[in-house]
N, CA, C and O of each residue as an XYZ file, in Angstrom:
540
protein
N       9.653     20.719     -2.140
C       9.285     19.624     -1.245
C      10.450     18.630     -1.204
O      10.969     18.024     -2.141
N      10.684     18.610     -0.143
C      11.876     17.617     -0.291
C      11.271     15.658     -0.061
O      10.162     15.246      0.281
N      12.456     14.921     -0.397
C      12.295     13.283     -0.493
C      11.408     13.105      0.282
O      10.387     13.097     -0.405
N      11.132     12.942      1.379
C      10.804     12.323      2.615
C       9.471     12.952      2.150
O       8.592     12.190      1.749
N       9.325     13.850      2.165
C       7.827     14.531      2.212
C       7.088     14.682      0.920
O       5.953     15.158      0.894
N       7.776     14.245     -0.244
C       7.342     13.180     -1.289
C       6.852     11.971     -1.471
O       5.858     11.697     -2.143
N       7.648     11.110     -0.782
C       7.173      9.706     -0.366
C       5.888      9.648      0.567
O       5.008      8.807      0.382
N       5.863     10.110      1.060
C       4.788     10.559      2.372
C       3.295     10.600      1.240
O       2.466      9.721      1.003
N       3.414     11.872      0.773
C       2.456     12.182     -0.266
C       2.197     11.022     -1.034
O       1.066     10.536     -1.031
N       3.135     10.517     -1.703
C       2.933      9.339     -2.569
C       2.357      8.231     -1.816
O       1.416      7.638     -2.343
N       2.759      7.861     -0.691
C       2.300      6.720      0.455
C       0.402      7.146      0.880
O      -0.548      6.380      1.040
N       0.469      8.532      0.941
C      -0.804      8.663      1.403
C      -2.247      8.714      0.129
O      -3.477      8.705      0.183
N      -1.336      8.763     -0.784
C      -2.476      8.740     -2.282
C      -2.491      7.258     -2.397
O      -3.612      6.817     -2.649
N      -1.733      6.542     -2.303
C      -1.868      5.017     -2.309
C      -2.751      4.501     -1.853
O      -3.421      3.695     -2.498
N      -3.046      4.871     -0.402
C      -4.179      4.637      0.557
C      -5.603      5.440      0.122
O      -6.715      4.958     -0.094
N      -5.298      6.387      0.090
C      -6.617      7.383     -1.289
C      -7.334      6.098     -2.020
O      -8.324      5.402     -1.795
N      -6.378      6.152     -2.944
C      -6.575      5.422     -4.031
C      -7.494      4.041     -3.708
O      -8.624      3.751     -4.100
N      -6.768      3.472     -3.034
C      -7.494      2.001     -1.797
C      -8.499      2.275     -1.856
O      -9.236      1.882     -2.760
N      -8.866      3.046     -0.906
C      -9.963      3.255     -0.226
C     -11.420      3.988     -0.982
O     -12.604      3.835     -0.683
N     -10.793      4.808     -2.043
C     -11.710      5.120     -2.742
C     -12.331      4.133     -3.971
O     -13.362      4.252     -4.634
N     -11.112      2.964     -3.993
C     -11.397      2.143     -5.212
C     -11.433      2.683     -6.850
O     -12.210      2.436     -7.773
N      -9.888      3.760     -6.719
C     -10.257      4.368     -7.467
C      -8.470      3.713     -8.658
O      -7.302      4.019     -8.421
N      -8.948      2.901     -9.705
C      -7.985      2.160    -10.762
C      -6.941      3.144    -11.339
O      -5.722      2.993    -11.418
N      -7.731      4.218    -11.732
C      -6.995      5.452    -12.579
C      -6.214      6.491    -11.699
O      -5.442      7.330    -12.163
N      -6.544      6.312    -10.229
C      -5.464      7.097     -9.075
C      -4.370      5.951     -8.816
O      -3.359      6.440     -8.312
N      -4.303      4.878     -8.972
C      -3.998      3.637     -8.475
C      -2.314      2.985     -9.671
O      -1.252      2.458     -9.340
N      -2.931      3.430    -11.160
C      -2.327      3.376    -11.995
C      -1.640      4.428    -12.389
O      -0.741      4.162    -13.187
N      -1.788      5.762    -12.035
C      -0.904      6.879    -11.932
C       0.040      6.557    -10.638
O       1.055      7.249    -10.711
N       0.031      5.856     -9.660
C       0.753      5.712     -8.594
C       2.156      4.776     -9.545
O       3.157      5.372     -9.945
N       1.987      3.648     -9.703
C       2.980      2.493    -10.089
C       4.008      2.643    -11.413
O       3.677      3.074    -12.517
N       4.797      2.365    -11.175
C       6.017      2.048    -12.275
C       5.446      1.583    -12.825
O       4.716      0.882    -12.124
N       5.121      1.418    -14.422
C       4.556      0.523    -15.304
C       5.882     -0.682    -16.036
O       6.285     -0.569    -17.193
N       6.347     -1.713    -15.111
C       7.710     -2.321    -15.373
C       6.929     -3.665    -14.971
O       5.944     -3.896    -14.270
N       7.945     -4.563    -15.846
C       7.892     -5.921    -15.812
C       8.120     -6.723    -14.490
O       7.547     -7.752    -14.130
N       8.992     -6.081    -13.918
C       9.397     -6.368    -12.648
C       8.933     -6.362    -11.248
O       9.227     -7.180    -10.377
N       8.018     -5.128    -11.131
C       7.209     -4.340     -9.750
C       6.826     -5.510     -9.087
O       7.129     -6.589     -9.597
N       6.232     -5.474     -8.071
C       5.906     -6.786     -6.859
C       4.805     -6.167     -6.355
O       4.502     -4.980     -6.236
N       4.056     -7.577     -5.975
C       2.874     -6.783     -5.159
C       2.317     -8.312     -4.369
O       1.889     -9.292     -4.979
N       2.463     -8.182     -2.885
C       1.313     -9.146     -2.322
C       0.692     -8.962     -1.170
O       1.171     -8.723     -0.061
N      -0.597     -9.112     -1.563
C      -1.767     -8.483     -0.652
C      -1.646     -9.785      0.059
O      -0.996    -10.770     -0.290
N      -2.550     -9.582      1.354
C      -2.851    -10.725      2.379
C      -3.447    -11.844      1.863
O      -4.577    -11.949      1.386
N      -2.306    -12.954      2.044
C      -2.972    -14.200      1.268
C      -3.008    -14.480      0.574
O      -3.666    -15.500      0.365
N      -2.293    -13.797     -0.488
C      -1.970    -13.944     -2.285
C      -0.699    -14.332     -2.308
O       0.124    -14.076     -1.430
N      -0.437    -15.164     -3.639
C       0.538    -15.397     -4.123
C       0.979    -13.920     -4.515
O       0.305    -12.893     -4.435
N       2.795    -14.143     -5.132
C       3.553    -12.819     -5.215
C       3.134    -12.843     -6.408
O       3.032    -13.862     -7.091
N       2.774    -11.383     -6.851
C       2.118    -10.944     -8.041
C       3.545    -10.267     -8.662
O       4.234     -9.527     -7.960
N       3.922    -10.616    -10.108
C       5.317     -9.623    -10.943
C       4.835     -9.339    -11.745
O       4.141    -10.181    -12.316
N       4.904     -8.138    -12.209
C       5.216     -7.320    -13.421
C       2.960     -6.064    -13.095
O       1.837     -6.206    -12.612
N       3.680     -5.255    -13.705
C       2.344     -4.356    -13.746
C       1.375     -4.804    -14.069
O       0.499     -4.536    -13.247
N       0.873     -5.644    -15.238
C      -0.268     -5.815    -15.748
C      -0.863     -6.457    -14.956
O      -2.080     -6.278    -14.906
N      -0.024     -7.773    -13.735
C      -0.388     -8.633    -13.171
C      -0.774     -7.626    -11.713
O      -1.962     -7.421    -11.465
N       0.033     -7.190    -11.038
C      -0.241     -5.930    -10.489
C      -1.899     -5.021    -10.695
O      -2.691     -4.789     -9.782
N      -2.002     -4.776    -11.645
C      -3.150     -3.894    -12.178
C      -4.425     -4.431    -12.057
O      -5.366     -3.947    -11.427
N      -4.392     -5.684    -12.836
C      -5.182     -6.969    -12.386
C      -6.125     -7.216    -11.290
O      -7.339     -7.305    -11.107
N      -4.627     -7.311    -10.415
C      -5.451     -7.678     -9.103
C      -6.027     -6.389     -8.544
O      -7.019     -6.559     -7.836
N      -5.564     -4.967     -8.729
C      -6.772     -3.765     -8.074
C      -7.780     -4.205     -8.645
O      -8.710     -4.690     -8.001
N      -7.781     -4.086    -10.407
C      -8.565     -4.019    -11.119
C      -9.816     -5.007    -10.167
O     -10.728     -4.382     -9.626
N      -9.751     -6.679    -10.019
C     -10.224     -7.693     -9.358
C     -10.919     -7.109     -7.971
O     -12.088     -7.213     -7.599
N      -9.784     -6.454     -7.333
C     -10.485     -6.359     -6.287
C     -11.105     -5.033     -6.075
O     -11.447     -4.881     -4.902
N     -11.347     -4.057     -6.822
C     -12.094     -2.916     -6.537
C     -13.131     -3.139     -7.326
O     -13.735     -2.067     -7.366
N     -13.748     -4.014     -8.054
C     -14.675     -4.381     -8.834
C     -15.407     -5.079     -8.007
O     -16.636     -5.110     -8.074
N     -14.388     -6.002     -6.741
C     -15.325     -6.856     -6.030
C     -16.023     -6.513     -4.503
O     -16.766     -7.200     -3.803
N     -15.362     -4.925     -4.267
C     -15.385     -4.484     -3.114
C     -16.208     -3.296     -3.122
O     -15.868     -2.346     -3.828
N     -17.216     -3.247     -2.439
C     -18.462     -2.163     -2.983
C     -18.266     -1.072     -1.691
O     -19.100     -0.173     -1.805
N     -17.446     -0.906     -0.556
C     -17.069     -0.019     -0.053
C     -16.134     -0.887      1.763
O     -16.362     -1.657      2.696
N     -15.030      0.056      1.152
C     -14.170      0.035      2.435
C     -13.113      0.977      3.243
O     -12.557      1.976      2.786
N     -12.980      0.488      4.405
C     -12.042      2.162      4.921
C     -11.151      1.576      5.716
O     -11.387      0.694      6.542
N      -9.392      2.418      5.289
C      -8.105      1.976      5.520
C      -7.834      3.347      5.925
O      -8.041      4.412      5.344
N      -7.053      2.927      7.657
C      -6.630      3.399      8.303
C      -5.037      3.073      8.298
O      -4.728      1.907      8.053
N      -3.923      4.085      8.567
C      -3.086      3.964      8.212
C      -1.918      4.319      9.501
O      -1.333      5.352      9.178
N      -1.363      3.752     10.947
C      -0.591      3.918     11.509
C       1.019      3.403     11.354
O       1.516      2.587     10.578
N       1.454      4.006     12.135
C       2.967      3.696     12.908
C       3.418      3.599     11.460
O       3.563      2.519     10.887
N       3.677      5.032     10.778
C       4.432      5.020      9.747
C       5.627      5.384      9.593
O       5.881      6.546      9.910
N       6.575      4.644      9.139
C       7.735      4.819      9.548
C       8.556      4.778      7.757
O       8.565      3.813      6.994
N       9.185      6.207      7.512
C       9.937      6.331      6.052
C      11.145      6.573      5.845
O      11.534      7.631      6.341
N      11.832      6.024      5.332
C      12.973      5.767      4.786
C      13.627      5.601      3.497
O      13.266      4.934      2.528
N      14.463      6.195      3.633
C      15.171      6.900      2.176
C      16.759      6.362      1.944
O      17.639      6.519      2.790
N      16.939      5.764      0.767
C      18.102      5.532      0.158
C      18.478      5.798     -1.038
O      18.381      4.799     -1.750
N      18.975      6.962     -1.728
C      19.478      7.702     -3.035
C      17.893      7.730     -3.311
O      17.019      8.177     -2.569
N      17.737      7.046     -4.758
C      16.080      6.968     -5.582
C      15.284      6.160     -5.000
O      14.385      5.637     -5.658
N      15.411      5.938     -3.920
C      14.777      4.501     -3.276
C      14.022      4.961     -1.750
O      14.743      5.031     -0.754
N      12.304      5.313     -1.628
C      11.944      5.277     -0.405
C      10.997      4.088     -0.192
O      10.364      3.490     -1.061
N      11.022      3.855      1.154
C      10.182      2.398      1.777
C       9.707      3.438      2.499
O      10.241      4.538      2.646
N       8.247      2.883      3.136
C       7.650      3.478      4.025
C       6.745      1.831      5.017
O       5.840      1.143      4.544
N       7.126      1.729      5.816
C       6.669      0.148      7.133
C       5.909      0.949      7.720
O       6.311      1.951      8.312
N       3.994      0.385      7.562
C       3.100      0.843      8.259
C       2.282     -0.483      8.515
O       2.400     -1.614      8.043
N       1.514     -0.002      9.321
C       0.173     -0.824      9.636
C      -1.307     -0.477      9.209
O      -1.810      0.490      9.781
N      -1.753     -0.875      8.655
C      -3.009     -0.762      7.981
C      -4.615     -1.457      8.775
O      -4.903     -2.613      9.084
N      -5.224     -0.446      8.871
C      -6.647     -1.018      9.259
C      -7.459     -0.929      8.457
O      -7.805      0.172      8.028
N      -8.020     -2.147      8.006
C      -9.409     -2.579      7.268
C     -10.616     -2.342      7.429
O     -11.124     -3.277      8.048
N     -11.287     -1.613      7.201
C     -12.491     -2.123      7.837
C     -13.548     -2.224      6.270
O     -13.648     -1.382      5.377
N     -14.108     -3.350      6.375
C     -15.134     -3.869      5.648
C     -16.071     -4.066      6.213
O     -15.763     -5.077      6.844
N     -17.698     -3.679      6.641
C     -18.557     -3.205      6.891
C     -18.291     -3.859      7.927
O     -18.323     -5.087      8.000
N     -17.960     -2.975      8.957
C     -17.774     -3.431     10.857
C     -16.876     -4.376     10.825
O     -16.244     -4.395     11.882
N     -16.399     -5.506      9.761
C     -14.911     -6.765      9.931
C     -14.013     -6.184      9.532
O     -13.813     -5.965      8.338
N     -12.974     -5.658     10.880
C     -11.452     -5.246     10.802
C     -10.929     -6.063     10.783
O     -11.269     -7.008     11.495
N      -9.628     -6.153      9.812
C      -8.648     -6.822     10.441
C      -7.135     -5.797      9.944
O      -7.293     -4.853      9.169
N      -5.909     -6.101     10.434
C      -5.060     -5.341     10.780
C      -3.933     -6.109      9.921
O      -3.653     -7.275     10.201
N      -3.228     -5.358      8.761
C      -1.924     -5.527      8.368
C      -0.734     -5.254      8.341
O      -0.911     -4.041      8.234
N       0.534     -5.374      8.349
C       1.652     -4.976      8.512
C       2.214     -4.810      7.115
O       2.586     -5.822      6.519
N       2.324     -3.402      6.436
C       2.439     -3.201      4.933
C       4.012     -2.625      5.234
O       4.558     -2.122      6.216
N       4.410     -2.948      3.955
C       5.538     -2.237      2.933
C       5.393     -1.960      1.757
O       5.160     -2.815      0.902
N       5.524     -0.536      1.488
C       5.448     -0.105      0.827
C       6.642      0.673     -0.199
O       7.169      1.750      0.083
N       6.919     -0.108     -1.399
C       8.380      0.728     -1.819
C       7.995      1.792     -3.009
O       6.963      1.775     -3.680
N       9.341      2.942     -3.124
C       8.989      4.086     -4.056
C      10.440      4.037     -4.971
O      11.527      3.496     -4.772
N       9.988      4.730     -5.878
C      11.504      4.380     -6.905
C      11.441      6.210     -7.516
O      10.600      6.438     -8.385
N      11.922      6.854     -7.254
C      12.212      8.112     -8.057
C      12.293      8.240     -9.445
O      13.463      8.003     -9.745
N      11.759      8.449    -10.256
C      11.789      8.447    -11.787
C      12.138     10.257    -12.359
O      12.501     11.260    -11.745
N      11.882     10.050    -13.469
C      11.744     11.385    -13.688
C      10.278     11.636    -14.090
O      10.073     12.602    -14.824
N       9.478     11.058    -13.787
C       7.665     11.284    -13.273
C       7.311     11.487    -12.245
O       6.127     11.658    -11.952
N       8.539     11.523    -11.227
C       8.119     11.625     -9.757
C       8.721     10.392     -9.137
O       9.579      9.635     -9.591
N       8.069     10.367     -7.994
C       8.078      8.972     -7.163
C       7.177      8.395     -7.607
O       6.202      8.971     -8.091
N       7.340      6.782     -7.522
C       6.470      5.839     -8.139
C       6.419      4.263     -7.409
O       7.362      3.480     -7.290
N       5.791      4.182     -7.214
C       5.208      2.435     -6.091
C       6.348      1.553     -6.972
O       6.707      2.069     -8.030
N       6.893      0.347     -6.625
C       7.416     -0.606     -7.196
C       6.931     -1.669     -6.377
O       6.505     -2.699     -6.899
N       6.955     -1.532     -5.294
C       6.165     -2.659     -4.303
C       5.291     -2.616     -3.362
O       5.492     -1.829     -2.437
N       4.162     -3.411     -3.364
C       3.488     -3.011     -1.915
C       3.389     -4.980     -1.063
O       2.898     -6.022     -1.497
N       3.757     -4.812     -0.407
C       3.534     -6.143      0.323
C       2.988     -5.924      1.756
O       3.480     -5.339      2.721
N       1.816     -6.578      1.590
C       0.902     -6.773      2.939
C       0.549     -8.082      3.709
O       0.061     -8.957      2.995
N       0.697     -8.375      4.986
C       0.556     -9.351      5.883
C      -0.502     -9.636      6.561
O      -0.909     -8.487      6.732
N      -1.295    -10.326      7.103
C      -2.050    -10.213      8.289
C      -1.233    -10.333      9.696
O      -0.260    -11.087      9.717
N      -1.531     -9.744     10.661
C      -1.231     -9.340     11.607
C      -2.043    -10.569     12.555
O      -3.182    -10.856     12.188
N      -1.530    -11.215     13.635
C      -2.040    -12.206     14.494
C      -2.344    -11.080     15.157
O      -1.824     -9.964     15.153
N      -3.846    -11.825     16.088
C      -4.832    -10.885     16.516
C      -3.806    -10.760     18.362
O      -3.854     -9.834     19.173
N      -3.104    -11.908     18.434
C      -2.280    -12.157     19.888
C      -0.879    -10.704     19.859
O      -0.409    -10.154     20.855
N      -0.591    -10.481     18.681
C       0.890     -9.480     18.298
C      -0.054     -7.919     18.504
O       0.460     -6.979     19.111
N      -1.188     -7.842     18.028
C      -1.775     -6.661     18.026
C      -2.371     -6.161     19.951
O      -2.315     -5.117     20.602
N      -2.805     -7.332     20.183
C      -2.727     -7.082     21.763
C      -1.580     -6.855     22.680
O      -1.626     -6.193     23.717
N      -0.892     -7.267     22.355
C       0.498     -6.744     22.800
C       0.979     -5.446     22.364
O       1.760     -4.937     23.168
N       0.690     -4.634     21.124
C       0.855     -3.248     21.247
C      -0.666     -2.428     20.677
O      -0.953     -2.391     19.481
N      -1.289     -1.981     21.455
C      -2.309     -1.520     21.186
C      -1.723      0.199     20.927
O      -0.712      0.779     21.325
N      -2.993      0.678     19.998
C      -2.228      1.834     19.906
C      -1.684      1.898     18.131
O      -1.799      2.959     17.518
N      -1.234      0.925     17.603
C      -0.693      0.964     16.716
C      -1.496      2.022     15.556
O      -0.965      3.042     15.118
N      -2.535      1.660     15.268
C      -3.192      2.441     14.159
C      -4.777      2.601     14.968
O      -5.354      1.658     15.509
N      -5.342      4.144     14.889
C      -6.371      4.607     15.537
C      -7.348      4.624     14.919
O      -8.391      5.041     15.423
């Protein structure tokens, strides 16, 4: 399997993981480093894993079922280093709302592994202007 179609895999268990609310798919995904980044919509920037872990931990404890849709994915590769820029759909019982994610991967010798995920909300005026984005 080559890079690209590694990251892919790794990008799409991420969203697995989300959506199933599942900690122990979630924590096999991430670098376990002091350093990693993570900010969900509306959060302060979260550093280092434990703080990272935390907040799934927080929020799949507080979320009793949801479903993430995943368009306009776009991956990219530099030596040990893939990003993957998508858009994410929410849905929490019938309330969507729409994010603009990054997602980074770091090559280890465990595989590929998350180092960052940073997510936005999306103005509801930017999403009417390209419809289409995520189905």
């Amino acid at each position: 399997m080559q890079a690209e179609e590694r990251v892919r895999e790794r990008n799409a268990a991420f969203y697995r993981a989300l959506t199933q609310l599942d900690l122990d798919a979630m924590e096999r995904l991430w670098l376990h480093t002091d350093w990693v980044r993570c900010i969900h919509p509306g959060w302060e920037l979260l550093i280092g894993w434990r703080a990272v872990r935390a907040s799934w931990e927080g929020i799949f404890q507080h979320t009793e079922r949801h479903r993430v849709d995943v368009g306009d994915v776009a991956i990219h590769l530099s030596g040990a280093l893939g990003w993957v820029s998508c858009v994410e759909r929410i849905d929490v019982r019938g309330r969507v709302s729409f994010t603009a994610a990054t997602n980074l991967f770091q090559e280890t010798t465990d595989g590929w592994r998350m180092i960052l995920h940073h997510a936005s909300i999306i103005p509801v005026t930017e999403l009417a202007a390209q419809p289409g984005l995520v189905h």
